[in-house]
N, C-alpha and C positions, 0 to 999 in steps of 0.2 A: 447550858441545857436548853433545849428547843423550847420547851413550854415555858420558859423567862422570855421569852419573845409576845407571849399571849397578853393583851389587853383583858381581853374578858372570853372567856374558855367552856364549856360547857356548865362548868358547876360556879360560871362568873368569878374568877380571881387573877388578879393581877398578880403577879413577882415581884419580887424586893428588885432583883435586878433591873424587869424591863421599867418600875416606877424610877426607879434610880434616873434612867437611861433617859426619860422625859423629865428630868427635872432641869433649869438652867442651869450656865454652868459655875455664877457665883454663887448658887445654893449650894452645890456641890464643894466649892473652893471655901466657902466657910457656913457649913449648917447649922445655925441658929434655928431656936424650935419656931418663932415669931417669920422668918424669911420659908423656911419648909412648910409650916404650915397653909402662907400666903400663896406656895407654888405649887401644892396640891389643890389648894382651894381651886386655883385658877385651869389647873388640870380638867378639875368635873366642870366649871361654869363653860368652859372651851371643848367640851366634850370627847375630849382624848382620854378621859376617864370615863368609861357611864356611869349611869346611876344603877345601885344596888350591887356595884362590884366590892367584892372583899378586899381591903387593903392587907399588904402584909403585919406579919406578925412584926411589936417594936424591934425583939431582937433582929432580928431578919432585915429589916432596911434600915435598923441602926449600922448594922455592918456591911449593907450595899453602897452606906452613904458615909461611910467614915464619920460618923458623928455616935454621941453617947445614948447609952439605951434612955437616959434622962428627959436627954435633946427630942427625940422621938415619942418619947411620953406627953412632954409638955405640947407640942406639936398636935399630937390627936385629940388630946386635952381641947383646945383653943379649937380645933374642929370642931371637938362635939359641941362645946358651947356656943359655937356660931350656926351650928344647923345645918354641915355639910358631913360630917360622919354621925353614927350609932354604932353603937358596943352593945351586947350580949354577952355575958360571962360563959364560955366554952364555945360561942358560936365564932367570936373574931369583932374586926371594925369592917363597917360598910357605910358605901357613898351614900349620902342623897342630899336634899334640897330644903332650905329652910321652909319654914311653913309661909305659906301666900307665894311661893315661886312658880307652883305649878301650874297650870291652866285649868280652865275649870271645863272644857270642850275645843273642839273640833272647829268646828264650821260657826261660824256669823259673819254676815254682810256687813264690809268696811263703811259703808257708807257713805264709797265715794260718788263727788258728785251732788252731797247733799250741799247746806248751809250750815255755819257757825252761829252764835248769837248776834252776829254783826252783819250776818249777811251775807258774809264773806264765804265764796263755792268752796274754796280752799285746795288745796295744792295737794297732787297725790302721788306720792312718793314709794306707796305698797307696790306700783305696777311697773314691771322692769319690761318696755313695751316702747317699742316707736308706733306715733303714727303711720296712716295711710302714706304710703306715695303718690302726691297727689294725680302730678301728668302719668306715671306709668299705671296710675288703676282706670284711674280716666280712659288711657287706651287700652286697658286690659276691656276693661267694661264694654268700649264699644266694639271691639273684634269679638268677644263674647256674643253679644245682643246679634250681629246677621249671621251668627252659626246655632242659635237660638232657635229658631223655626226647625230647621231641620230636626233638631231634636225631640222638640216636644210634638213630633208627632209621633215619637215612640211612647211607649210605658214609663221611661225615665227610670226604671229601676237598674242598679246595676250597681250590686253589692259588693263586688271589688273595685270596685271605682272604673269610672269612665278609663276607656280602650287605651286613648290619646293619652291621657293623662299618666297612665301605670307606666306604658314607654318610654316618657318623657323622664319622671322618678329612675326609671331603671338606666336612663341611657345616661343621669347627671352621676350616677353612683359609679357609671363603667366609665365614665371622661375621671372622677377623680380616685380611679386605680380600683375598684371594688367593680368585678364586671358582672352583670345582674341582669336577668332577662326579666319581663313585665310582669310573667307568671311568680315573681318572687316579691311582688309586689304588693300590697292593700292601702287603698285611699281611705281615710278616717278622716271625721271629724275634729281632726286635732290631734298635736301628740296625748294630749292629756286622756282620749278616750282610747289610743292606739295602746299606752302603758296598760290602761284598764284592763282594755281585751286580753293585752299578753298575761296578766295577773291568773285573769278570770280563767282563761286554759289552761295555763303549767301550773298552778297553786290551787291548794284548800287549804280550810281555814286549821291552823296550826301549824302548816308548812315554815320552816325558818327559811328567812328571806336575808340577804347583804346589804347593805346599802351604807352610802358614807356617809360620811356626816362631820359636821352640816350638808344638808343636801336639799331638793326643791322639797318647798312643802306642800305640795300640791300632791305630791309622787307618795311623801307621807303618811296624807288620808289616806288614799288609797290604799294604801297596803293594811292602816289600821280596818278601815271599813272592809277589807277582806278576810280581817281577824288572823293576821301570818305573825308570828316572835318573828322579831327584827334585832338582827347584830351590826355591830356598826364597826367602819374602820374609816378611823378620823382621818380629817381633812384641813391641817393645819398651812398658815402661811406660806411655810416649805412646800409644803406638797401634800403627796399620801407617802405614808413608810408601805413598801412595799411588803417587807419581811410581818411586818404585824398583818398588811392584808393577805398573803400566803398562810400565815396559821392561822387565825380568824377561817378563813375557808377549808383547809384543813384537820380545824378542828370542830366546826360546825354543820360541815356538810351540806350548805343551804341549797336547797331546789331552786333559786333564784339569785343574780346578783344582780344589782340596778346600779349603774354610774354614769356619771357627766363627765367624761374625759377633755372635754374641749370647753375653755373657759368654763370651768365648772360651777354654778350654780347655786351656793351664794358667792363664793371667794375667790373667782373667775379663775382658780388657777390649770395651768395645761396640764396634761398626763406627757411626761416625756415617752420616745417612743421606745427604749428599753423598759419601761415598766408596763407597758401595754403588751407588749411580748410573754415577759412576767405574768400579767392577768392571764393574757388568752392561756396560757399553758396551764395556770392553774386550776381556772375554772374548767377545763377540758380535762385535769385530774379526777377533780370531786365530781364531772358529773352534774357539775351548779348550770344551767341556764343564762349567758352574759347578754342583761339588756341595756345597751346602749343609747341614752339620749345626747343625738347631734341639733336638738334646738335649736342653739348657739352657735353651734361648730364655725358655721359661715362669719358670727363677729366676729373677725380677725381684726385685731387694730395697731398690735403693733411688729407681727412675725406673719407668714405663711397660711392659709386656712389648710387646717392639715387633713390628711387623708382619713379616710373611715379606719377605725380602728381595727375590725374585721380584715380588712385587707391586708395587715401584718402577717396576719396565718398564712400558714404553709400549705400549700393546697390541701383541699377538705378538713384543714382543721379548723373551721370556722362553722360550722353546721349547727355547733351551738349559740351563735350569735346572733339575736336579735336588736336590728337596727331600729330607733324608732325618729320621726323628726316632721318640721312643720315648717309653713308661712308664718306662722304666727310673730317671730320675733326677726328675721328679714324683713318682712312687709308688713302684715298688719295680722292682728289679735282678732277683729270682726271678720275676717278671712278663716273661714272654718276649716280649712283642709289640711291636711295630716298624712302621714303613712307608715306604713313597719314593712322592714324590707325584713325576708328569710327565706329558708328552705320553703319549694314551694308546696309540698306537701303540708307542711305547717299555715303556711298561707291560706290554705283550700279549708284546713282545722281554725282557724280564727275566723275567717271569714263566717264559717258553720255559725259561731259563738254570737259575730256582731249581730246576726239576722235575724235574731231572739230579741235583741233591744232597739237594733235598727235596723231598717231594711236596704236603706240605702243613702249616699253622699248627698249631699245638695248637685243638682245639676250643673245650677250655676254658677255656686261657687266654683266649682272644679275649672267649669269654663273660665271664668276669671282668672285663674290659677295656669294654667298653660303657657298663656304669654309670657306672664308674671316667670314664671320657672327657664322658659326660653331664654328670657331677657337680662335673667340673674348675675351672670357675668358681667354687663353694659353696665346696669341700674346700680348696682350694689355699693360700687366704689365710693358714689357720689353721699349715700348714706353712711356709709362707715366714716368720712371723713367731717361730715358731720356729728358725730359722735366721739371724733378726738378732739372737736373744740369745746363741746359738752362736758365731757371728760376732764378736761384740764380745766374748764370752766369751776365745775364742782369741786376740784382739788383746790383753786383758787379760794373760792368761799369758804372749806372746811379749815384752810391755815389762816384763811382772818377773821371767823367768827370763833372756832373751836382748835385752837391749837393745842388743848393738853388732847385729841383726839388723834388716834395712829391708823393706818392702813397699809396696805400694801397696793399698789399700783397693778393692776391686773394687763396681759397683754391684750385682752379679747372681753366679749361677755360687754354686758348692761351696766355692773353696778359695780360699788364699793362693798367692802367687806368692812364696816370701820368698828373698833374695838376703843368703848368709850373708857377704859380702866376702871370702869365701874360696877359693879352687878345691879343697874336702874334701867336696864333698855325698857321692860315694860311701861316701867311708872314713867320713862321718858314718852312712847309711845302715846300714853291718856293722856298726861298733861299737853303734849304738842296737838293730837286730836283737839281738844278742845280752841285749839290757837290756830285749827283749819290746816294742821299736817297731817296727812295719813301717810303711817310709815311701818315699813317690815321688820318689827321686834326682831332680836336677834334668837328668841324661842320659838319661834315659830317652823325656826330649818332643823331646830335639834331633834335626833333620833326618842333620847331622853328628854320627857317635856321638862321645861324652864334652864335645861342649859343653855350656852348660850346668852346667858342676861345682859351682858358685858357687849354685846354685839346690835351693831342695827344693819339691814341692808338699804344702801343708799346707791338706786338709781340714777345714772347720768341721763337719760332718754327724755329729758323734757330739754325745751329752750332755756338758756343761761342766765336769764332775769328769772325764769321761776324757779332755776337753781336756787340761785342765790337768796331768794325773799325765802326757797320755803329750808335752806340753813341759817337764814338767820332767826326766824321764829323757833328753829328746833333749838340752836345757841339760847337765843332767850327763856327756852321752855327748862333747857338744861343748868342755864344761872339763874335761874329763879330764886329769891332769896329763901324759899320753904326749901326744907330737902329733898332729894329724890327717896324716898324708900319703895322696898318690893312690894307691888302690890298684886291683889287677884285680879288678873289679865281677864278684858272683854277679847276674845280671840277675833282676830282678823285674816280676809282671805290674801293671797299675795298672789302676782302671775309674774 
């Protein structure tokens, strides 16, 4: 039946079936209630379950799972008393999260940058960010500075972003198969404020929203701080299940869908290009809004930087897709420039939006940004390749300081997704904070707050000695002879 396909469905319930269908497969080959219990748990802390979904009924996944209705008793049994289900007599069993998992807010400053008790600046691990490039901002800077004058003898205002700069955006989209004219263009301050805008026009507050999950959590706030119900379709080692993201949208309806298709954002995995086909079609059923963040897109490290997602559709069936994407993680994060490529009537309606809270780009950054964008194809290579020996750097330190720790080796993208088989990421988090690591809890990308626990994200984007010193402080934070338990998370920010 189609609705055994549904994760979480309008009235939030999952099937016997599609639970069956995410369990491993020696759960399934011998379901002991202690092994089923352990692989549901690990369902909600990985967030392939949410929180406050209805499990089925015991009979019902005793016989999706060929085990005894006993097996399955004792199983939600050892849930309840560990603080991952509740029962109500007449209402069913539902997920949630032991007490002290959850976060207590939003937003606090990591504090990177400060001191530890030793003095020590400490090593910062939240931020998945290359430096500047030095020689190509150097010459961005100085081609900037003598076309400087000319400019500032205008107004400087220019809400869709400087003239040069929309062509430049529009002409790198038509070189990688998405042909875009300027007027489909708007220069922002960043993806993070181009996501906002697009929020702020196509949503109000109650609107349901898509988004996977794990996903940026920056994208997150945002959508909480715009007050939208958020549905999620997980983002597991494999990939995305297509079929759960089709009914999810399907049966949701949502006015908006938000994904990372390109090294996605914690777990760097790709969108193959059948299931992007897949999306586009679907979200052009329901009606949903498909916003696209290509942040990343350009980390290519070990395949092809692939084409705009958009550009799959078939002529004009893309008119729903908003592109959004930046310097920030090519070049540099102190690089404030941004864009959302769309229909350009839409363009002219967001623009409307930004000029309420901004009026306009930085000048000069933008000017700094043109060469930079010119040059992309030259520059980039030599960055990327330093970031495969970062990469294998960090994989080296993770198997000689933390070997019971697992990952998946991402083609593209900043970071590791590493899953410590533990539900302690938080408590790992403060206690390494205190040892001068600042690091992105694995809750902080869950849709549902404190899933996830089991997770950190581990940037490769620093030099390979501070790889390495700030995993072996984390190793030590993690053998520590006290134990790890869950504790109430100081929330931190991640980029």
């Amino acid at each position: 039946m189609a609705n055994e396909r549904v994760v979480q469905t309008a009235d939030r319930t999952i099937g016997s079936r599609q639970l069956a269908a995410l369990l491993p497969a020696e759960v399934l080959a011998r379901p002991g209630y202690r092994s089923l219990a352990d692989a549901v748990r690990t369902l909600i802390l990985d967030g392939r379950i949410a929180l406050h979904v209805r499990l089925p009924a015991e009979r019902e996944l005793a016989e999706a799972v060929g085990a005894s209705r006993a097996t399955v008793s004792s199983a939600y049994d050892l849930l309840r008393e560990s603080g991952y289900v509740r029962s109500r007599r007449g209402s069913g069993t539902w997920t949630e999260l032991p007490d002290g998992h959850a976060p207590v807010g939003a937003h606090a400053l990591l504090g990177a940058g400060g001191y530890n008790a030793d003095g020590d600046p400490g090593i910062d691990l939240a931020i998945a960010a290359m430096g500047a490039p030095g020689d190509s901002l150097t010459e961005a800077l100085a081609w900037a500075a003598t076309r400087l004058p000319a400019v500032s003898r205008t107004p400087g205002y220019h809400p869709f972003g400087l003239p040069d700069l929309r062509t430049a955006v529009a002409d790198r989209f038509t070189r990688r198969g998405l042909p875009t004219r300027p007027e489909q263009i708007l220069i922002t301050s960043g993806a993070q404020q181009a996501f906002a805008l697009v929020v702020s026009l196509l949503c109000r507050a109650g609107d349901r929203v898509v988004t996977e999950n794990p996903t940026y959590a920056n994208a997150l706030d945002a959508l909480r701080h715009a007050r939208l119900r958020t549905a999620s379709i997980a983002v597991s080692d494999a990939g995305w299940d297509m079929e759960i993201a089709e009914s999810t949208l399907r049966q949701t309806v949502p006015r908006l869908a938000y994904v990372i298709p390109d090294f996605q954002n914690p777990t760097g995995a790709l969108m193959p290009p059948e299931q992007r086909l897949r999306l586009l079609a679907a979200t052009r059923r329901t009606g949903t809004w498909l916003v696209v963040d290509e942040t990343i897109a350009d980390i290519a490290l070990d395949v092809p930087a692939p084409p705009p997602l958009a550009s799959l559709a078939p002529r004009g069936g893309a008119d729903h897709v908003v592109t959004i994407g930046s310097l920030s993680k090519t070049h540099w994060g102190g690089l404030r420039v941004g864009w959302i490529r769309a229909t350009a009537k839409m363009i002219a309606e967001l623009t409307a939006v930004r000029v309420t809270t901004d009026m306009t780009g930085s000048v000069l950054d933008q000017l700094v940004a043109l060469p930079l964008l010119d040059n992309m194809e030259r520059s980039l290579p030599e960055r990327l390749a330093h970031l495969r020996v970062q990469r294998s750097a960090l994989v080296d330190s993770l198997q000689r300081h933390t070997p019971e720790w697992s990952w998946r080796l991402p083609p593209g993208g900043l970071s590791l997704w590493v899953d410590l088989g533990e539900p302690v990421s938080s408590a790992l988090a403060e206690r390494a904070r205190a040892g001068g690591v600042h690091i992105g809890r694995g809750a902080r990308f869950g849709v549902d707050p404190g899933t996830f626990e089991h997770r950190l994200r581990i940037p490769y984007s620093l030099p390979a000695d501070l790889l390495d010193e700030g995993v072996r402080r984390l190793a030590a934070a993690f053998h520590e002879g006290v134990p790890l338990a869950p504790a109430v998370e100081r929330p931190h920010w991640v980029a």
